[in-house]
N, C-alpha and C positions, 0 to 999 in steps of 0.2 A: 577609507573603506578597504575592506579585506580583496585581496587576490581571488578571484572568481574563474574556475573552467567551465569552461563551454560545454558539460558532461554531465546530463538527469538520468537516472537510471532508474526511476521512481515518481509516476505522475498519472492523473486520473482523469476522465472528461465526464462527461454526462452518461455516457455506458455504463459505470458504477455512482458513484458520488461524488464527482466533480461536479462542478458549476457550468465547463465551459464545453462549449461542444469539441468535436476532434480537431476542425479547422480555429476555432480560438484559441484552442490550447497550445497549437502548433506555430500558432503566428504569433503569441504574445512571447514564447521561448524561443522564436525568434530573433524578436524585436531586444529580448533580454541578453541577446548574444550569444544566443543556446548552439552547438554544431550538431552536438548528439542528444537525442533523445530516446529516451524506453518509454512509452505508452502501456502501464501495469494496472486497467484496471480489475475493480475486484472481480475475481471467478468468472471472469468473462474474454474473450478476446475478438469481441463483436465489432470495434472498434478499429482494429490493427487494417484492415483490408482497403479502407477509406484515407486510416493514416498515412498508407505507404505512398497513396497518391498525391495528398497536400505536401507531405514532403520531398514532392520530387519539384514542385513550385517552390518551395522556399529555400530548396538546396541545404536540407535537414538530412541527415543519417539515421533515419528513424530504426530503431532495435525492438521488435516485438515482442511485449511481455506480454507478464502478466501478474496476478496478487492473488495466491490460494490462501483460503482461511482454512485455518489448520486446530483442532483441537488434540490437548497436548497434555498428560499427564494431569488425566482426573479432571478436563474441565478448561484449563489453561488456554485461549485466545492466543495463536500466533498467525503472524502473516508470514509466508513463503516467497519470495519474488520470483519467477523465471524471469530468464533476459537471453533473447537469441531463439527463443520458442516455434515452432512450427504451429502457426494459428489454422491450419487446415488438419494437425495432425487428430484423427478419428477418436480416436481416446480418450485425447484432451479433451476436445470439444463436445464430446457426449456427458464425461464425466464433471467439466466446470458445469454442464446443462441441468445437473442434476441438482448441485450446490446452491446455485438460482432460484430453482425451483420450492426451494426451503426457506426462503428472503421474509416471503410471503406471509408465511404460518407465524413468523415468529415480529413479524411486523406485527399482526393482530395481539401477540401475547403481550408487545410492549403496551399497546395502544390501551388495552384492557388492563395492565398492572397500572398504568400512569390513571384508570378512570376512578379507582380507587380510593387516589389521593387527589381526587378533585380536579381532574384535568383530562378537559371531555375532547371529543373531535380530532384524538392526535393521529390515527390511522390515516382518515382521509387529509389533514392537514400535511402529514410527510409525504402521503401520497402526489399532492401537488407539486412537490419540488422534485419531483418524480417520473424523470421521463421515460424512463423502461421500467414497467414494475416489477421487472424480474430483480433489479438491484436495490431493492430496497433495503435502508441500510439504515443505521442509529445517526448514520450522521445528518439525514433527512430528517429524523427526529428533531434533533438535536437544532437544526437551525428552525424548524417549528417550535419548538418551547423558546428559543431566544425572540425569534419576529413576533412574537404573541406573549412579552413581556414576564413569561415564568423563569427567566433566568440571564445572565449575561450570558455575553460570548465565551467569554476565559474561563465558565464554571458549570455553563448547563448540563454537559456531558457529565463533569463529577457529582455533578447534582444529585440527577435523575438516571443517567443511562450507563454506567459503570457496575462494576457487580458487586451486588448487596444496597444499591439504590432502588428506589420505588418503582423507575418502569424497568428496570434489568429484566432480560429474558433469557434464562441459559439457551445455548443452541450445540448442537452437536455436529461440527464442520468433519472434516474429514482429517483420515489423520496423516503426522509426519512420512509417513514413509510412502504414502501413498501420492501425499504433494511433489517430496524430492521425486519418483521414478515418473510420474505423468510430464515433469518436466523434462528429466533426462531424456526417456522414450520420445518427445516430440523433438529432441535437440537441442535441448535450452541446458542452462545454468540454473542450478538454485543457490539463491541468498537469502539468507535471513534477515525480515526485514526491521528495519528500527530496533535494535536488540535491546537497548538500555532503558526503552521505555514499558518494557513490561513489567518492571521495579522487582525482576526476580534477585535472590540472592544469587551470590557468583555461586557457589557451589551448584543450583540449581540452573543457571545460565549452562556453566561447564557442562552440564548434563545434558541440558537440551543442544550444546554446540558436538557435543559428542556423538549423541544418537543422528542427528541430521546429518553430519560428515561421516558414519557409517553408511549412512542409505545412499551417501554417495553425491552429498550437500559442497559445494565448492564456496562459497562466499557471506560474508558479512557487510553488512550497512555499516558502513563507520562514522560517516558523513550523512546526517537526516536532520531535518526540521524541528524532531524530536528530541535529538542531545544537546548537549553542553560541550563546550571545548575539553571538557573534563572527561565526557562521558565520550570522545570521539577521541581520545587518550586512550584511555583504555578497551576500548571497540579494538583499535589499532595494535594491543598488546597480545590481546586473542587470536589475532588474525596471526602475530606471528609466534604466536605459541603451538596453536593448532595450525597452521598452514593455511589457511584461510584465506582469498582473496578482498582485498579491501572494494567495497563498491561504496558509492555517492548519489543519494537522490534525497529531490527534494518535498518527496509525498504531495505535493500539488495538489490540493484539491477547493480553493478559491483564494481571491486577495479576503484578507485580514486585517483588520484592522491594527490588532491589539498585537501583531507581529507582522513581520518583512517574509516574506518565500519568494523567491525570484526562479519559475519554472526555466528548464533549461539552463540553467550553469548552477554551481554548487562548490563550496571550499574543497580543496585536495585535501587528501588522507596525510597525516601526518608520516614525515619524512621518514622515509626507508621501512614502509609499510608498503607488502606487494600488491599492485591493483589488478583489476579486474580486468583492467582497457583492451591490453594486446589482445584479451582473449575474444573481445567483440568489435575487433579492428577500428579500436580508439586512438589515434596517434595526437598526445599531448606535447 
């Protein structure tokens, strides 16, 4: 088995669309050998205030994030990470409240393109897997079409809920610059999350790593759930191309079957790639 740090800097509970509540998620990347963890759920940071408590029981370094969905050149789905965030800061928290509140509308729009194609009841259905309906998310979807036999786990999402699939609903999140400064202004770091899984071409990646490091963007995922050894290759090439700090998480958001995610530790960034650590007083 590969070499594992003790270092998530990207994990989700039941506040967005995780499975596990804040004290599960905190005890099983424990249990996994976690030291540090970030708690980034989406557009929210309702979570953090409860986290900071379990982890003074488990003798966790919890780092407050969080995960702004970002729409990005005509349309384009990015995630944002802050990491080191002020969860009380006024701004943030009116403005992720806003984000939330659109979960909603666009829950319906899925529910109603999926009825289309012969597939009734998915509203209230992701609804149940749904403990705040403010976060209602595709990925609620997504395991209602699998536990109701309309698709496996490895394909529901490319199925149905991707863009240009039957229940797709465009939504219009908020944009680049306005993710990176909400973060910066509460104190945080922004990273770009999961970079290599939005199958942009590099020239288009360059651009979006370009525009986000003007607004004042510090960091890249290099290490995710999402890459390949290959694709955390080159994460790492950008990082010192553009100056970019290398960060590692493991997107958490339940066990899997049909893959391994070990919340709380996660492979290092490939060698003599700069990290993220000192800067949220990681000591590896």
């Amino acid at each position: 088995m590969q070499h594992l740090i003790p270092v998530d800097l990207h994990s989700h509970t039941t506040n967005s669309d995780g499975s596990l509540s804040v004290t599960e998620l905190l005890t099983k990347a424990k249990e996994n050998g976690g030291k540090y963890l970030a708690l980034t759920d989406h557009d929210t940071v309702n979570g953090i205030k409860e986290a900071r408590e379990v982890a003074k029981t488990l003798d966790l370094q919890l780092i407050a994030g969080v995960e702004i969905s970002v729409t990005w050149n005509r349309g384009d789905l990015v995630h944002i990470v802050g990491l080191n965030v002020d969860e009380n800061n006024q701004t943030l928290v009116e403005e992720l409240n806003k984000l939330r509140a659109s979960r909603i509308e666009r829950g319906r729009k899925i529910a109603a393109n999926l009825a289309k194609v012969g597939i009734h009841g998915a509203f209230e259905g992701a609804m149940s897997y749904c403990k705040n309906p403010e976060a209602l998310s595709r990925t609620h979807f997504n395991q209602w079409l699998v536990d109701n036999d309309y698709a496996k786990a490895s394909n529901a999402f490319s199925k149905y809920l991707a863009p240009g699939k039957p229940g797709y609903a465009a939504q219009t999140w908020t944009s680049l610059e306005n993710a990176v400064t909400w973060i910066k202004n509460s104190g945080g770091i922004a990273v770009i999350a999961h970079p290599a899984r939005y199958n942009f071409t590099r020239t288009k990646l360059i651009r979006l790593i370009e525009e986000f490091k003007g607004f004042g963007g510090r960091g890249l995922e290099v290490v995710s759930s999402s890459h390949s050894q290959l694709d955390e290759i080159e994460m790492a090439k950008l990082c010192q191309q553009f100056g970019l700090l290398a960060s590692v998480g493991s997107d958490f958001h339940k066990s899997e079957t049909y893959r391994k995610i070990y919340v709380g530790t996660n492979k290092m960034p490939p060698q003599d790639t700069p990290t993220i650590f000192s800067e949220l007083g990681i000591l590896i």
